[in-house]
N, CA, C and O of each residue as an XYZ file, in Angstrom:
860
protein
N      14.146    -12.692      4.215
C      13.162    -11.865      4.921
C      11.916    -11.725      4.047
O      11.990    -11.539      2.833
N      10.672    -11.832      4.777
C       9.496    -11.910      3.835
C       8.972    -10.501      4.437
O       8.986     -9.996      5.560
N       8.513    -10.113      3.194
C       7.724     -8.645      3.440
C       6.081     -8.854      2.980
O       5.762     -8.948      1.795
N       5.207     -8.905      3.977
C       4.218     -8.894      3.220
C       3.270     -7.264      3.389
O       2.782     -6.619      4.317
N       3.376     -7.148      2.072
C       2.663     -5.743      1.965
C       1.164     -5.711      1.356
O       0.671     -6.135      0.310
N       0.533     -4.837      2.777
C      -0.896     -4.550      2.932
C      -1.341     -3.470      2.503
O      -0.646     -2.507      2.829
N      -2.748     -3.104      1.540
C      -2.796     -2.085      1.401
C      -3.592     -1.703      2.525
O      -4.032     -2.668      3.150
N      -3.991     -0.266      3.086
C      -4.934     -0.360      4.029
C      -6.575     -1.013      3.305
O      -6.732     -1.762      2.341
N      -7.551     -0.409      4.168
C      -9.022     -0.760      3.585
C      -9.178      0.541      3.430
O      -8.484      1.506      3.750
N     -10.600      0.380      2.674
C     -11.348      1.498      2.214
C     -11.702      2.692      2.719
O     -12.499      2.825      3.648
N     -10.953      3.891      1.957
C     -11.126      5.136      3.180
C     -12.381      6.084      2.395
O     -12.487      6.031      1.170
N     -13.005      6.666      2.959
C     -13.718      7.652      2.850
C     -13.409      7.924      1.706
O     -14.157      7.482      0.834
N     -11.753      9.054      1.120
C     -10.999      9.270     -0.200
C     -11.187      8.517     -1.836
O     -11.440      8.912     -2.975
N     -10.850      7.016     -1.047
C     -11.518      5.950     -2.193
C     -13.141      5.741     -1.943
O     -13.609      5.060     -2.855
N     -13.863      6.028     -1.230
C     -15.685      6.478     -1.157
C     -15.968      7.378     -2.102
O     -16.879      7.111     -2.885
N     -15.238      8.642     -2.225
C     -15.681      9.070     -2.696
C     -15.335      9.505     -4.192
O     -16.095     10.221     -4.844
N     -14.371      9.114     -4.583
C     -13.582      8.639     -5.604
C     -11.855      9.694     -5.806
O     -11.163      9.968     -6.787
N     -11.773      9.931     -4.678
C     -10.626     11.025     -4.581
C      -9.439     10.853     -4.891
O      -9.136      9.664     -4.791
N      -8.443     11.634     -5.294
C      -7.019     11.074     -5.483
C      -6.721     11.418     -3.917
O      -7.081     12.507     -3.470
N      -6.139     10.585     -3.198
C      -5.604     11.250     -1.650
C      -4.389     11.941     -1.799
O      -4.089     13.125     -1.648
N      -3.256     10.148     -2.392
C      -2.201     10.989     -2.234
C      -1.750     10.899     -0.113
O      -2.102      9.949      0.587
N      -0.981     12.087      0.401
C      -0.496     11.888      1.535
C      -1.906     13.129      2.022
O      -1.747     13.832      3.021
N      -2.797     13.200      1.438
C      -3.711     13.641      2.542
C      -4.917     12.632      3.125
O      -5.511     11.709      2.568
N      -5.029     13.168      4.434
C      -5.509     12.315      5.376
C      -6.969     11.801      5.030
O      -7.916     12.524      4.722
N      -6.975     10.318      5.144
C      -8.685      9.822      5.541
C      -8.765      8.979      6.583
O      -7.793      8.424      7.096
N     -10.209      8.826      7.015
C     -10.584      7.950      7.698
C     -10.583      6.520      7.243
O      -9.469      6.299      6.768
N     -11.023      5.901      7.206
C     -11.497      4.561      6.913
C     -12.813      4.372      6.702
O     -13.557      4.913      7.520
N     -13.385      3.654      5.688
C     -15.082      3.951      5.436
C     -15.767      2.702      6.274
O     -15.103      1.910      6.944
N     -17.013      2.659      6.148
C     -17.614      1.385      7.240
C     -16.991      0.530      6.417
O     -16.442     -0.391      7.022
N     -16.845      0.502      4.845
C     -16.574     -0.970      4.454
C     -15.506     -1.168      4.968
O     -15.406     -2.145      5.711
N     -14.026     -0.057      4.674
C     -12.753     -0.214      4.978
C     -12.521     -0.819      6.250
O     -11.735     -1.749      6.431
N     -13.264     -0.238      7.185
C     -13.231     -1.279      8.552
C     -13.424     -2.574      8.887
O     -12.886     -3.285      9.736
N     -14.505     -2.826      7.873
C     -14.614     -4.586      7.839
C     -13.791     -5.127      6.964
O     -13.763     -6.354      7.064
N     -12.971     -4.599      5.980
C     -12.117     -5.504      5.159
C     -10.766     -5.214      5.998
O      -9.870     -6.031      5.787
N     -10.472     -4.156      6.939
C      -8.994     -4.358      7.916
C      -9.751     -5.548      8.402
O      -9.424     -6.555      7.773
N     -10.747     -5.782      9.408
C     -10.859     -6.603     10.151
C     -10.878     -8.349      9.542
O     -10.485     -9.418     10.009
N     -11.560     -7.924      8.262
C     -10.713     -9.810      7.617
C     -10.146     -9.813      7.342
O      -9.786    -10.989      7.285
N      -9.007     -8.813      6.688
C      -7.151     -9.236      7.016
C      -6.368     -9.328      7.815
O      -5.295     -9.901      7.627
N      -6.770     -8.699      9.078
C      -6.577     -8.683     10.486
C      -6.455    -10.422     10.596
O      -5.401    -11.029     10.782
N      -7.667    -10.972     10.449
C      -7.874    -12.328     10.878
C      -7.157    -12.856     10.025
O      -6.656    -13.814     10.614
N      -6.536    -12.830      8.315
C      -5.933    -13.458      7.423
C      -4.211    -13.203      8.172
O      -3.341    -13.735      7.482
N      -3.841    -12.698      9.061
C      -2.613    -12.006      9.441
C      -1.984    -13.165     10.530
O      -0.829    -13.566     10.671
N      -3.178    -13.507     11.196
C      -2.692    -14.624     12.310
C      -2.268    -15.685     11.448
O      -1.404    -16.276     12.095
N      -2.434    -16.356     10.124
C      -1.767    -17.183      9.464
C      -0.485    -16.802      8.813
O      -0.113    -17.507      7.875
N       0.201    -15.850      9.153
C       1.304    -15.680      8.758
C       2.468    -15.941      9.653
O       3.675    -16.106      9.477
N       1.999    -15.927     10.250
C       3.222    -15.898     12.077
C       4.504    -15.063     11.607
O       5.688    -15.377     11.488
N       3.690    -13.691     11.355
C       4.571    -12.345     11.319
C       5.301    -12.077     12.935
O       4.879    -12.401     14.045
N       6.656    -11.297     12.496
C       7.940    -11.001     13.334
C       7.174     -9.606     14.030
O       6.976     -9.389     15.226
N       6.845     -8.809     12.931
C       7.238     -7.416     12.789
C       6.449     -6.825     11.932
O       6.264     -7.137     10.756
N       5.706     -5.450     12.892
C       4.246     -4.749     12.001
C       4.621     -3.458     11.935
O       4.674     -2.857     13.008
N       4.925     -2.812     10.831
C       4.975     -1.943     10.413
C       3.775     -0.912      9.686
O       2.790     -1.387      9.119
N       3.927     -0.019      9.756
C       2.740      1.075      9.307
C       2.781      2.040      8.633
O       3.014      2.805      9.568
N       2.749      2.787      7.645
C       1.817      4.599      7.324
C       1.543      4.567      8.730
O       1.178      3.795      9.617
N       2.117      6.575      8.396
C       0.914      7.284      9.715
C      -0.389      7.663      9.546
O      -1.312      8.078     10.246
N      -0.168      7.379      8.341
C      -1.984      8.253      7.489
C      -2.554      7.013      8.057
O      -2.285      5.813      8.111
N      -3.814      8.162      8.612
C      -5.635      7.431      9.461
C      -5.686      5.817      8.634
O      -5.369      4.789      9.232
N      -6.121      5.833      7.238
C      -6.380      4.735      6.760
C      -5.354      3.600      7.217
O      -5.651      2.718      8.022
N      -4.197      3.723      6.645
C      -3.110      2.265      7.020
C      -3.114      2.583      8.274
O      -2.485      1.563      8.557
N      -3.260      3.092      9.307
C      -2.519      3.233     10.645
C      -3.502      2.376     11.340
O      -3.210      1.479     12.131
N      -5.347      2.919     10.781
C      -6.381      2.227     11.305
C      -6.316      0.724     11.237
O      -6.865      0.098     12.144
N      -5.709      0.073     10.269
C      -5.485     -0.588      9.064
C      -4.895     -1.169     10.334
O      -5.706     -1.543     11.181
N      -3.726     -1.286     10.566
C      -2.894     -1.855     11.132
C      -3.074     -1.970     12.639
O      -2.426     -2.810     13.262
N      -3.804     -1.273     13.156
C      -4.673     -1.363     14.674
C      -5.334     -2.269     14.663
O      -5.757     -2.658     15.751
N      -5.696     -2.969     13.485
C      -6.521     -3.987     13.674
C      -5.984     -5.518     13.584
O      -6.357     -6.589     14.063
N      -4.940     -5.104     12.749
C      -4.386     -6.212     12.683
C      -3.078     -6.474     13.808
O      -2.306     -7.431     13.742
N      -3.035     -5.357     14.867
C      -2.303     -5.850     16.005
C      -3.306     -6.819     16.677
O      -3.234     -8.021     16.935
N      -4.428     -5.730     16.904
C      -5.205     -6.603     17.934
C      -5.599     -7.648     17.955
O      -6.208     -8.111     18.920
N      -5.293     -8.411     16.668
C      -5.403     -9.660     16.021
C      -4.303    -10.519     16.301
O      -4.570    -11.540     16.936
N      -3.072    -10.313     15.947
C      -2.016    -11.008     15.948
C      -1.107    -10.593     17.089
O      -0.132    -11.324     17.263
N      -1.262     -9.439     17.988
C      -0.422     -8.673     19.362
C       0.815     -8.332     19.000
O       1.781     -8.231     19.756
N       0.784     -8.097     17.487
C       2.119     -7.377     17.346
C       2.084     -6.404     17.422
O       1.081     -5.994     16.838
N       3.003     -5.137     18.124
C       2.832     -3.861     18.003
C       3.061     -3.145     17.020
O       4.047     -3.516     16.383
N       2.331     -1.891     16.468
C       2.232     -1.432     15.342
C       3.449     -0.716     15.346
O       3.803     -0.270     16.437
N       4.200     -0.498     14.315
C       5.525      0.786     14.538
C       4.852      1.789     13.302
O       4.222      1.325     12.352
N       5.122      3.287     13.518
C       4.455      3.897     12.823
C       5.838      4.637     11.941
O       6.692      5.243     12.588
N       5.934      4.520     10.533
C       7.129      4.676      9.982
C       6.976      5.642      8.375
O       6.956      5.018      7.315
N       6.888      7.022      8.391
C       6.152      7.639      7.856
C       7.197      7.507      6.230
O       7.141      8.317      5.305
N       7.955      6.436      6.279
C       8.833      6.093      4.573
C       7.656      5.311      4.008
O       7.596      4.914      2.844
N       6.332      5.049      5.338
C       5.788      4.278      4.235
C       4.275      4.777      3.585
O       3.549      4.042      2.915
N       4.014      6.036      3.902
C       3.647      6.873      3.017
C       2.784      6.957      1.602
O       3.039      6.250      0.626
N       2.262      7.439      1.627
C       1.302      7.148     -0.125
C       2.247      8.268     -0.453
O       2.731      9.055      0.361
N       2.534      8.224     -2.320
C       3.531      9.548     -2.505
C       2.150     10.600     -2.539
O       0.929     10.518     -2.672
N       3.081     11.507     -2.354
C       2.878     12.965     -2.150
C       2.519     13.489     -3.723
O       3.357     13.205     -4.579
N       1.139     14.347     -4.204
C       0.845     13.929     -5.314
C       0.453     15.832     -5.397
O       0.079     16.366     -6.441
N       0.607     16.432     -4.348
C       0.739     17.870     -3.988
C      -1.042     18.501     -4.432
O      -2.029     18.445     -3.698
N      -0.974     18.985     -5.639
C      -2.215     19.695     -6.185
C      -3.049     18.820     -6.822
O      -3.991     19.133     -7.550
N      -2.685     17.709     -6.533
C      -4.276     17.233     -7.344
C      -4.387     16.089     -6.383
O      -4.667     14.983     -6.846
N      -4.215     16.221     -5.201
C      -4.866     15.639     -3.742
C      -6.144     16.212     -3.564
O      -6.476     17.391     -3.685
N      -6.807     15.236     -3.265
C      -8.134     15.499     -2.308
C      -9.253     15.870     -4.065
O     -10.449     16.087     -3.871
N      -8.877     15.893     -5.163
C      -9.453     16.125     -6.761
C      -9.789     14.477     -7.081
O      -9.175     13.493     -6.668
N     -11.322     14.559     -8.213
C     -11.449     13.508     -8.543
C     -10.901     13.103     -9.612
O      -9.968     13.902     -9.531
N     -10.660     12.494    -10.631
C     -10.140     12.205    -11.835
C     -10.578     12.873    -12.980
O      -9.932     12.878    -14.028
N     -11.790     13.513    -12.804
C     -12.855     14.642    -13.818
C     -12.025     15.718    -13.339
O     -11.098     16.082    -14.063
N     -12.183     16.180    -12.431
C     -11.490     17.398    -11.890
C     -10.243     17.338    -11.594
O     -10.171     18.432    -11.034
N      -9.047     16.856    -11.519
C      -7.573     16.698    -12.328
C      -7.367     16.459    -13.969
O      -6.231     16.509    -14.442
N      -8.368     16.232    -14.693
C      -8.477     15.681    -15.958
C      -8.801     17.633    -16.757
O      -8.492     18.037    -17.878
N      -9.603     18.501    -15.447
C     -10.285     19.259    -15.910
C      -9.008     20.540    -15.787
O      -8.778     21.359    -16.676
N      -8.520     20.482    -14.891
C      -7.271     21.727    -14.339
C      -5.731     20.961    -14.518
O      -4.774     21.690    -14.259
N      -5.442     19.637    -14.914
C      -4.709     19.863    -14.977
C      -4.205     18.928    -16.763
O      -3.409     17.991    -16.819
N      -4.788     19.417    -17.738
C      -5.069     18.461    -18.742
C      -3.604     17.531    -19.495
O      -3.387     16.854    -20.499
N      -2.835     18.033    -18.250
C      -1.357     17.221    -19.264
C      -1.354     16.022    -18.363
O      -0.347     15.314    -18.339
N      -2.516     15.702    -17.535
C      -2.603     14.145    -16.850
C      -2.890     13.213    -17.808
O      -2.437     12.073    -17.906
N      -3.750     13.834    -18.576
C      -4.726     12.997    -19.332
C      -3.824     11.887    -20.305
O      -2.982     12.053    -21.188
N      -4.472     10.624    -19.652
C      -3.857      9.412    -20.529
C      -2.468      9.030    -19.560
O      -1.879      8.014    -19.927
N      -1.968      9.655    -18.515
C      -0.561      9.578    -18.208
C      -0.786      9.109    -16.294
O      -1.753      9.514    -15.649
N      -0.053      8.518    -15.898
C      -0.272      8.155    -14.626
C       0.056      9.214    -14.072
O       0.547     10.159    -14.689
N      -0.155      9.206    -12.910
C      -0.212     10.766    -11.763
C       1.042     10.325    -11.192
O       1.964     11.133    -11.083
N       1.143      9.378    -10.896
C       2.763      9.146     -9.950
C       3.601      9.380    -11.051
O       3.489      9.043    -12.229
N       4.930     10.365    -10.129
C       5.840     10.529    -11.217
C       5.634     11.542    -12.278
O       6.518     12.066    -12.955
N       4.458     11.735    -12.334
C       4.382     13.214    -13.568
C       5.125     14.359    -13.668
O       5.424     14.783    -14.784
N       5.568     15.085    -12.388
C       6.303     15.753    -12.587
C       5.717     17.134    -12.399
O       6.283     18.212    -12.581
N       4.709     16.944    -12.074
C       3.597     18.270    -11.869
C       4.182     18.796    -10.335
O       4.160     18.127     -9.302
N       4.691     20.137    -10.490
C       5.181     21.086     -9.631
C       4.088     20.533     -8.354
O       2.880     20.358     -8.516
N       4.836     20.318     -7.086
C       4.375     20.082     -5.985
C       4.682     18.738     -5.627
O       5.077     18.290     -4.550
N       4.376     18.030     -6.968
C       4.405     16.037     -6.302
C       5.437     15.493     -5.669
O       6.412     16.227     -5.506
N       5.488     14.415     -5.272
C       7.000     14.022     -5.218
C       7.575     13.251     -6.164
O       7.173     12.128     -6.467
N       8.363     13.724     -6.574
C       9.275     13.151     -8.108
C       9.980     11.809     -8.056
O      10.366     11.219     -7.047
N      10.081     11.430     -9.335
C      10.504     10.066     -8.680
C      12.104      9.610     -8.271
O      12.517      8.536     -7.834
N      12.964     11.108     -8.656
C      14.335     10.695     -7.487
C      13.976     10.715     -6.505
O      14.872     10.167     -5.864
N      12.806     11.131     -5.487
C      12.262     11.071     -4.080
C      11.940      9.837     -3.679
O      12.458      9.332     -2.682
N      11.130      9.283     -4.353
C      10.586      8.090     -4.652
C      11.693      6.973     -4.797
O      11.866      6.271     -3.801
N      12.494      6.712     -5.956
C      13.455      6.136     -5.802
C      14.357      5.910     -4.551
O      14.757      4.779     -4.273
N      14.705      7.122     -3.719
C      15.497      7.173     -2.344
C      14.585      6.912     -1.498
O      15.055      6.138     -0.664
N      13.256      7.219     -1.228
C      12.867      6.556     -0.469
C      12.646      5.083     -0.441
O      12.707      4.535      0.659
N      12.377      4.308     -1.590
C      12.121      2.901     -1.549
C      13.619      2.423     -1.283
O      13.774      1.268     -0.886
N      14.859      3.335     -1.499
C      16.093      2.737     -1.490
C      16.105      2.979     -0.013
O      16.538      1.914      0.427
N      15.861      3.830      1.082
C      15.910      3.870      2.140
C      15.219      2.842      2.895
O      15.818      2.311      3.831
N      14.343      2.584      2.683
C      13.179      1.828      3.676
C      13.897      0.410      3.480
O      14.370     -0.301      4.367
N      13.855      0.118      1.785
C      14.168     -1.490      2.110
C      15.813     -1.614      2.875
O      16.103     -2.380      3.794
N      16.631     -0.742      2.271
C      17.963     -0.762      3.522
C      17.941     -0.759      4.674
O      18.942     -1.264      5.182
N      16.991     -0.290      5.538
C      17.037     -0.135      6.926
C      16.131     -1.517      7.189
O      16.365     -2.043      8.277
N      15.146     -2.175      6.365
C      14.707     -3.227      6.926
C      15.475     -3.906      6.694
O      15.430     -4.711      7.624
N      16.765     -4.398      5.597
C      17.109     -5.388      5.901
C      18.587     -5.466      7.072
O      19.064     -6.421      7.685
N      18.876     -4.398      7.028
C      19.815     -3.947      8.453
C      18.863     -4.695      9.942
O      19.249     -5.525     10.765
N      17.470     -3.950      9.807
C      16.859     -4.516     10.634
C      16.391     -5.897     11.088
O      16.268     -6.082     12.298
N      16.163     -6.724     10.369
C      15.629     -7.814     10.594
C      16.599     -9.330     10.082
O      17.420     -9.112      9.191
N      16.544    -10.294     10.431
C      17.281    -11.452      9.869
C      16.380    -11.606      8.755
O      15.428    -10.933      8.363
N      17.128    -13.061      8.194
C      16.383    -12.983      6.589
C      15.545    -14.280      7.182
O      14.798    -14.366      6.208
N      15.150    -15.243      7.955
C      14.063    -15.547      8.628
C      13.314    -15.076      9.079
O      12.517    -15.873      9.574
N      12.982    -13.720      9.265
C      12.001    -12.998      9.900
C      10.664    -12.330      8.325
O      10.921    -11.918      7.195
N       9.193    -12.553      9.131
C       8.498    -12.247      8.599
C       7.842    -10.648      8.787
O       7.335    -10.387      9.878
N       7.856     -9.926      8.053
C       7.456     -8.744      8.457
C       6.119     -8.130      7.772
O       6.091     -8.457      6.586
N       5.334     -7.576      8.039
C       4.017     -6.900      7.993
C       3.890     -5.221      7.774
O       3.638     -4.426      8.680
N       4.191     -4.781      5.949
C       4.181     -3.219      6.082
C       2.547     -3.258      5.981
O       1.891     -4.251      5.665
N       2.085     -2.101      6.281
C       0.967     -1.358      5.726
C       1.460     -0.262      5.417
O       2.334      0.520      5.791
N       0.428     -0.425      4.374
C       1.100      1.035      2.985
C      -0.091      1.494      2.313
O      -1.128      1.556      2.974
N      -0.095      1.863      0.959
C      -0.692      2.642      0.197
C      -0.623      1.891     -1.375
O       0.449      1.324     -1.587
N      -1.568      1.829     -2.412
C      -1.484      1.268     -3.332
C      -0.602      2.126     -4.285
O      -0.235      1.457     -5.251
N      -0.273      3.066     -4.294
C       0.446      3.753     -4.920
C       1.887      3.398     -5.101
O       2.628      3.123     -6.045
N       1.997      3.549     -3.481
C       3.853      2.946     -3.179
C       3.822      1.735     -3.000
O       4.731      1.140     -3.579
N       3.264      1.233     -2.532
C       3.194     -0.448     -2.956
C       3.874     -0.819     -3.967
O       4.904     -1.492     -4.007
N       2.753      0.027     -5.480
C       3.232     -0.649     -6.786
C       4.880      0.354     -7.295
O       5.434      0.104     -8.366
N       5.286      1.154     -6.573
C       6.251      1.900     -7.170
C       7.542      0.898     -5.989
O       8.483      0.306     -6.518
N       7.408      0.882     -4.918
C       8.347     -0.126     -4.444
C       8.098     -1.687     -4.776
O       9.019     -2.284     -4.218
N       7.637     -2.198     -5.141
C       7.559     -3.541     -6.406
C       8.480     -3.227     -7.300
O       9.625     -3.671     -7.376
N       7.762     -2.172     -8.219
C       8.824     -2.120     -9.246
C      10.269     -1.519     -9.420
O      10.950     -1.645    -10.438
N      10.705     -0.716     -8.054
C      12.038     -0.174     -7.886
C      12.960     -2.072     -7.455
O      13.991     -2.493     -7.980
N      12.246     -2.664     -6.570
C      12.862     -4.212     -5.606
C      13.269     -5.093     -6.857
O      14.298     -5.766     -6.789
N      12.191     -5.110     -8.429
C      12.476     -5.394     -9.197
C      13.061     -5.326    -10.251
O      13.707     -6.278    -10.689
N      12.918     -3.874    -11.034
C      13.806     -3.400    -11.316
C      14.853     -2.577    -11.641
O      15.528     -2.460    -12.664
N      14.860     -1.886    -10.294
C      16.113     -0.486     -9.804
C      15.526      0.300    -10.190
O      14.401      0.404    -10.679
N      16.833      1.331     -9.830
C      16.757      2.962    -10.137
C      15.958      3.120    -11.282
O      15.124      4.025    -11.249
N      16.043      2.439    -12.261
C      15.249      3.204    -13.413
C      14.036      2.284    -13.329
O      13.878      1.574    -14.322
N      13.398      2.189    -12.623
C      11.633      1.644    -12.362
C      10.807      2.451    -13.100
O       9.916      1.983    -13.809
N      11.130      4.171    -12.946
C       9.885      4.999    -13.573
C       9.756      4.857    -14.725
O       8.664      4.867    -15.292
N      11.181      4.652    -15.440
C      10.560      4.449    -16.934
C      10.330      3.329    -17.587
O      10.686      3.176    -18.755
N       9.394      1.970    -16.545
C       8.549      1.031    -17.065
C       7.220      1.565    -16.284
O       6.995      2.159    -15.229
N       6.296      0.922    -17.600
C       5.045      1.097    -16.859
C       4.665     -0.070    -15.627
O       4.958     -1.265    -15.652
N       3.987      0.605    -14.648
C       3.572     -0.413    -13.747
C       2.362     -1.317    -13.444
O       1.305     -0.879    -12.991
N       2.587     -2.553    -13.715
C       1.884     -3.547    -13.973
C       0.735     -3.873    -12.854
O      -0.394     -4.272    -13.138
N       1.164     -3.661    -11.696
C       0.348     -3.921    -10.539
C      -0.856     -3.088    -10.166
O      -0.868     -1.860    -10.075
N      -2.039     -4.051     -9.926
C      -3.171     -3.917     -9.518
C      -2.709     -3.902     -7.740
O      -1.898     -4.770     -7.418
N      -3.072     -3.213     -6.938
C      -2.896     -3.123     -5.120
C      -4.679     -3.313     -4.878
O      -4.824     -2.359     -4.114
N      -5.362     -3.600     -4.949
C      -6.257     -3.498     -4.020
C      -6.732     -3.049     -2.714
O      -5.758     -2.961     -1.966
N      -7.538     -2.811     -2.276
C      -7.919     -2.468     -0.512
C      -7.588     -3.921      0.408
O      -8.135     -4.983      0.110
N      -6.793     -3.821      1.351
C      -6.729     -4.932      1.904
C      -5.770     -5.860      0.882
O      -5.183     -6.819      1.383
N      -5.634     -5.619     -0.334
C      -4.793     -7.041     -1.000
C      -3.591     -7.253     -0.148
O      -3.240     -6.357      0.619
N      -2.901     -8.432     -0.231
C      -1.670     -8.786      0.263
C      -0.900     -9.311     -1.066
O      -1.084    -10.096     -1.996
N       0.000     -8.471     -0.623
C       1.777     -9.105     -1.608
C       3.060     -9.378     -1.134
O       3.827     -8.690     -0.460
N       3.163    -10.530     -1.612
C       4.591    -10.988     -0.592
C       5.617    -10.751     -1.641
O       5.641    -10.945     -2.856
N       6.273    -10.374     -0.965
C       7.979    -10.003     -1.605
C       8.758    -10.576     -0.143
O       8.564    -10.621      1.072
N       9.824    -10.991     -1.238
C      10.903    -11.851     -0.485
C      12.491    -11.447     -0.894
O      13.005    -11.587     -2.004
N      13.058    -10.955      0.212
C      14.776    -11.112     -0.127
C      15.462    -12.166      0.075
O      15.556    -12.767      1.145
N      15.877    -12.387     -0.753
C      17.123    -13.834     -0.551
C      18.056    -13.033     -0.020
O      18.669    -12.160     -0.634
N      18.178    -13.326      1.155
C      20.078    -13.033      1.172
C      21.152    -13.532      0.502
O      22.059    -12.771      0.163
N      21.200    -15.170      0.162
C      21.944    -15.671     -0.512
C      22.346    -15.286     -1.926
O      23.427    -15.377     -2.508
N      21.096    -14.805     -2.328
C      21.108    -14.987     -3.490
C      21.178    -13.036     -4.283
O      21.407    -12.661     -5.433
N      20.967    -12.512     -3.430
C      21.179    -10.749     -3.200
C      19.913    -10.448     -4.253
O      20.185     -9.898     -5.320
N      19.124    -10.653     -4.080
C      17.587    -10.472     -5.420
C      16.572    -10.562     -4.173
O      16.737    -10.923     -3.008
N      15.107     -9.939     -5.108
C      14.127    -10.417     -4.362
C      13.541    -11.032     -5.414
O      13.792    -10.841     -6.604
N      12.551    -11.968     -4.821
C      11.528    -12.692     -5.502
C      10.459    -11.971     -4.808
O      10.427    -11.363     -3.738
N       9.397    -12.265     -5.929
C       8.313    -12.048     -5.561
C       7.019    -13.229     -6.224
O       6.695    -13.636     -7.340
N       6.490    -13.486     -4.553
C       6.011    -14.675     -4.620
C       4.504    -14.767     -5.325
O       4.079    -15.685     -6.026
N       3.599    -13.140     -4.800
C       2.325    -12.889     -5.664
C       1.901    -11.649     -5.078
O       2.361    -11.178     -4.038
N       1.143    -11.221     -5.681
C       0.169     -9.559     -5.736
C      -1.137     -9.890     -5.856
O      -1.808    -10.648     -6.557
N      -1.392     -8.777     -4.601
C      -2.797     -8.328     -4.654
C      -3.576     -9.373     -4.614
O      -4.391     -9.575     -5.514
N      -3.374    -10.600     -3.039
C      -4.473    -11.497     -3.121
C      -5.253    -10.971     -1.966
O      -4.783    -10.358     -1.008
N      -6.742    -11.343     -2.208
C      -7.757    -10.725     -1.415
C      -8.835    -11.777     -1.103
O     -10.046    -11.566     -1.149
N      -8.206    -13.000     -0.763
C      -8.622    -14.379     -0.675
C     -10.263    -13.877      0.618
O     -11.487    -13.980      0.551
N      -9.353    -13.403      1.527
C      -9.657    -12.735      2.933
C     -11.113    -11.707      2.506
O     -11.765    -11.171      3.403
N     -11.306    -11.621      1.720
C     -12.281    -10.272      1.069
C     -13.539    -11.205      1.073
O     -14.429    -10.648      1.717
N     -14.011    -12.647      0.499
C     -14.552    -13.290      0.429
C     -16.135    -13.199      1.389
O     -17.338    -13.253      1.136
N     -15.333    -13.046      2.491
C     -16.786    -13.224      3.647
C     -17.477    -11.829      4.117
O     -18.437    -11.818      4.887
N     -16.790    -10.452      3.482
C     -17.073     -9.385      3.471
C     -18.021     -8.972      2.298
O     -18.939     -8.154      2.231
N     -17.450     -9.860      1.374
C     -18.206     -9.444     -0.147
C     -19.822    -10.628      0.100
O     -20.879    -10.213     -0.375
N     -19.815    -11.564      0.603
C     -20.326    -12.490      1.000
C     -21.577    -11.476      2.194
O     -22.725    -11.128      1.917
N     -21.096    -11.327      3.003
C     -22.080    -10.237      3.871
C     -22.826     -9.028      3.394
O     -23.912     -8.615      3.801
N     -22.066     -8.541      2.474
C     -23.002     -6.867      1.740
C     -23.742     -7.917      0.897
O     -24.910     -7.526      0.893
N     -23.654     -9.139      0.124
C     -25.062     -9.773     -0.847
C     -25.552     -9.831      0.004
O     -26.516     -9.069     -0.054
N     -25.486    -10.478      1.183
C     -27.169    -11.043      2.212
C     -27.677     -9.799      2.663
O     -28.844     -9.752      3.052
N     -26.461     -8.063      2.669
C     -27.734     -7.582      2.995
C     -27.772     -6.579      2.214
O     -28.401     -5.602      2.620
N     -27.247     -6.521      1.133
C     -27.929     -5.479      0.207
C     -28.032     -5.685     -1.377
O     -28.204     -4.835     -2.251
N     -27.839     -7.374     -1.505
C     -28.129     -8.099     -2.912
C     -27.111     -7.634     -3.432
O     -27.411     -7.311     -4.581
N     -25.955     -7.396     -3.202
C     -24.555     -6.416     -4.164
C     -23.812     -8.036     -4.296
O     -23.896     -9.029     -3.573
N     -23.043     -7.750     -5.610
C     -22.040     -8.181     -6.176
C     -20.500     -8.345     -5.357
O     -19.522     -8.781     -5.963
C-alpha cells in the first residue's frame, strides 16, 4: 500500500509566521495556487483513496485535489496537526518570550501542560496506520493530507516505533511537499521511497518572478 502524504498549502498561520498547531486557518492566495499544482501533480499518481485533516488548510487542500483527480475527499480528524495547546496561534518570539523552556527544544512533544504528549501521538499514528491497512489492499494507492508536524512525527513512529520521540526528527515537510511511504506486506516494514518533493512548486515559483521579480 502506498501512502502518499501531502502537506496542505500555505495558510494565512504560516503568512503570518504562527505556530497553528490544531487551530484553524484559511489558506493564503499563495496556498491556493500551490493546492492547485499539486492538485494537477495528483492525476499522475492514479490514487485509490483521498484522505484528509478537517482543519480549513488540508481540507481546502484536498478539495482541490478531488476536483482534479474525482476522488472523494474523506475527512478523518487522526489526521490532524498535533495539538500544541498554549502556544497556538504565538509566533516563535512570543513562545520564546512566555514560554522560555522552548528555547533551543522542538515544540512537538515538549510536554508543556495543554499539548498533546507524545503517548497521544504515538497511539494515534499507531491507530491511523492500523485502520488503513485493515482498510485498503497493499496494491492500493492512497492520498493523506496532513500537517507538517504529523507528517514528520508519523515518518518517524512507521520508521522507528514507539520510541520515535526520543530521536530527533530529520524531516523537512514543506507546503504542498509530497512523501511516499510504502508498506510491504510481505515483508511487514515500510519503506520509504522520498520526502518533501515539491517538483509541482516549479510553475508557481515561476509565476510570482514574472510578476513580482521574487525568488
Amino acid at each position: 500500500m502506498k501512502l502518499y502524504m501531502i502537506r496542505h498549502g500555505e495558510s494565512e498561520g504560516n503568512r503570518l509566521g504562527k505556530i497553528q498547531g490544531s487551530m484553524d486557518f484559511p489558506l493564503s492566495d499563495l496556498g491556493e495556487k500551490q493546492a492547485q499544482a499539486v492538485a494537477r501533480f495528483c492525476t499522475t499518481l492514479a490514487a485509490d483513496y483521498l484522505y484528509t485533516s478537517d482543519l480549513t488548510r488540508a481540507a481546502n487542500t484536498a478539495q482541490a485535489i478531488s476536483e482534479e483527480t474525482q476522488l472523494p475527499p474523506r475527512k478523518w480528524e487522526l489526521l490532524r496537526e498535533v495539538h500544541l495547546g498554549p502556544l497556538q496561534g504565538l509566533t516563535r518570539s512570543e513562545i520564546a518570550d512566555r514560554f522560555p523552556e522552548t528555547t533551543g527544544k522542538p515544540l512537538i512533544a515538549s510536554g508543556i501542560d495543554g499539548t498533546e504528549s507524545a503517548q497521544a501521538l504515538t497511539e494515534r499514528c499507531y491507530s491511523l496506520l492500523s485502520q488503513l491497512k485493515k482498510a485498503h489492499r497493499d496494491d492500493e494507492s492512497v492520498i493523506l493530507v496532513s500537517h507538517g508536524g504529523f507528517i514528520s512525527c508519523l515518518l518517524m513512529y512507521a520508521i522507528v516505533g514507539e520510541q520515535w520521540a526520543a530521536f530527533e526528527r530529520p524531516f523537512v515537510i514543506g507546503n504542498t511537499s509530497v512523501t511516499l511511504l510504502e508498506w510491504k506486506e510481505e515483508d511487514e516494514r515500510y519503506l520509504l521511497h522520498y520526502t518533501n518533493r515539491t517538483a509541482h512548486l516549479e510553475t508557481v515559483r515561476a509565476d510570482l518572478t514574472a510578476k513580482h521579480g521574487l525568488l
